[in-house]
C-alpha positions as CSV (number, residue, x, y, z in Angstrom):
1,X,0.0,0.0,0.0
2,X,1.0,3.9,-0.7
3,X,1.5,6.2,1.9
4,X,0.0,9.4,1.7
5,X,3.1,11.6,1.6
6,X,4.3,9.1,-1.4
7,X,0.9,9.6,-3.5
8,X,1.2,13.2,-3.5
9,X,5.2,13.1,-4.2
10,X,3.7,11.0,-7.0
11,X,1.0,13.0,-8.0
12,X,3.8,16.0,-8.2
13,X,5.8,14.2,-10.3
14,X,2.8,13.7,-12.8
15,X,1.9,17.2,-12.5
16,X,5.4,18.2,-13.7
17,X,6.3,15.6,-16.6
18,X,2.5,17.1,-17.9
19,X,3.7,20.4,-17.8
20,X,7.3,18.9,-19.6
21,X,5.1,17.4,-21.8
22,X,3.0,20.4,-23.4
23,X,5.9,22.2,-23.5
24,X,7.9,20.0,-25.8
25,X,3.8,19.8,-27.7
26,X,4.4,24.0,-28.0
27,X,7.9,23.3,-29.2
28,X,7.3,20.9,-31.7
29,X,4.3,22.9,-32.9
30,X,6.4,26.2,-33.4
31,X,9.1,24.2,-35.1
32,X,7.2,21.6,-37.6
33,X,8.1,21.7,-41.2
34,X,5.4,23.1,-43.3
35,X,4.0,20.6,-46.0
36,X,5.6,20.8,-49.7
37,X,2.3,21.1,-50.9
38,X,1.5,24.4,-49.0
39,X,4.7,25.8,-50.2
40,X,3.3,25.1,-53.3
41,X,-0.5,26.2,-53.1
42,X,1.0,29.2,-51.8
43,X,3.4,30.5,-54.7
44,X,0.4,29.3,-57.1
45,X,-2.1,31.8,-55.3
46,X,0.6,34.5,-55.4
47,X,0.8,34.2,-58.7
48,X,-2.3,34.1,-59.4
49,X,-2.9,37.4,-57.5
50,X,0.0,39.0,-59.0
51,X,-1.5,38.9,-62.1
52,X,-4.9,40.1,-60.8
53,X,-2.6,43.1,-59.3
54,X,-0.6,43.7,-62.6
55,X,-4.2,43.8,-64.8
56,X,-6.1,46.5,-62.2
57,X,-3.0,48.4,-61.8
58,X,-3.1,51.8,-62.8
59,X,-0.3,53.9,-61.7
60,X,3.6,53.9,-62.7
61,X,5.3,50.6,-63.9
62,X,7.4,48.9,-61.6
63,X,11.0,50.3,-63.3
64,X,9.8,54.0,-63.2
65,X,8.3,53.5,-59.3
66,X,12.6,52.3,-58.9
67,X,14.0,55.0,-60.6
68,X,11.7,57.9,-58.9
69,X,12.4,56.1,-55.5
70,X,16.4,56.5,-56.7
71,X,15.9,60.1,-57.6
72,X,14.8,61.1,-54.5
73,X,17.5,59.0,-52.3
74,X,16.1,56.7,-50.7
């Protein structure tokens, strides 16, 4: 049979390997590779919007917006 003082140094040990435990789960969360796939879906839909942007665009081209950004110094 357990002793009381032995159930609760057990019970503290389970309380602190949780605790260990979600914070390797927040770790490995922050850290995890993102899926080739996404890489993927995400260049195609910024393409895709680039596009959209070039179409609707209405003021100076790209190379003039450089060289008027150059003219003033910054």
């Amino acid at each position: 049979m357990i002793t009381h003082s032995e159930y609760f140094t057990l019970l503290e040990k389970m309380n602190h390997l949780g605790k260990e435990m979600e914070d390797i789960r927040k770790l490995l969360l922050d850290i995890r590779p993102y899926a080739e796939e996404g890489k993927s879906e995400a260049w195609d839909n910024l393409m895709r919007l680039s596009e959209e942007v070039s179409i609707k665009w209405q003021g100076p081209s790209g190379a003039q917006e450089v060289r008027d950004q150059r003219s003033k110094g910054y």
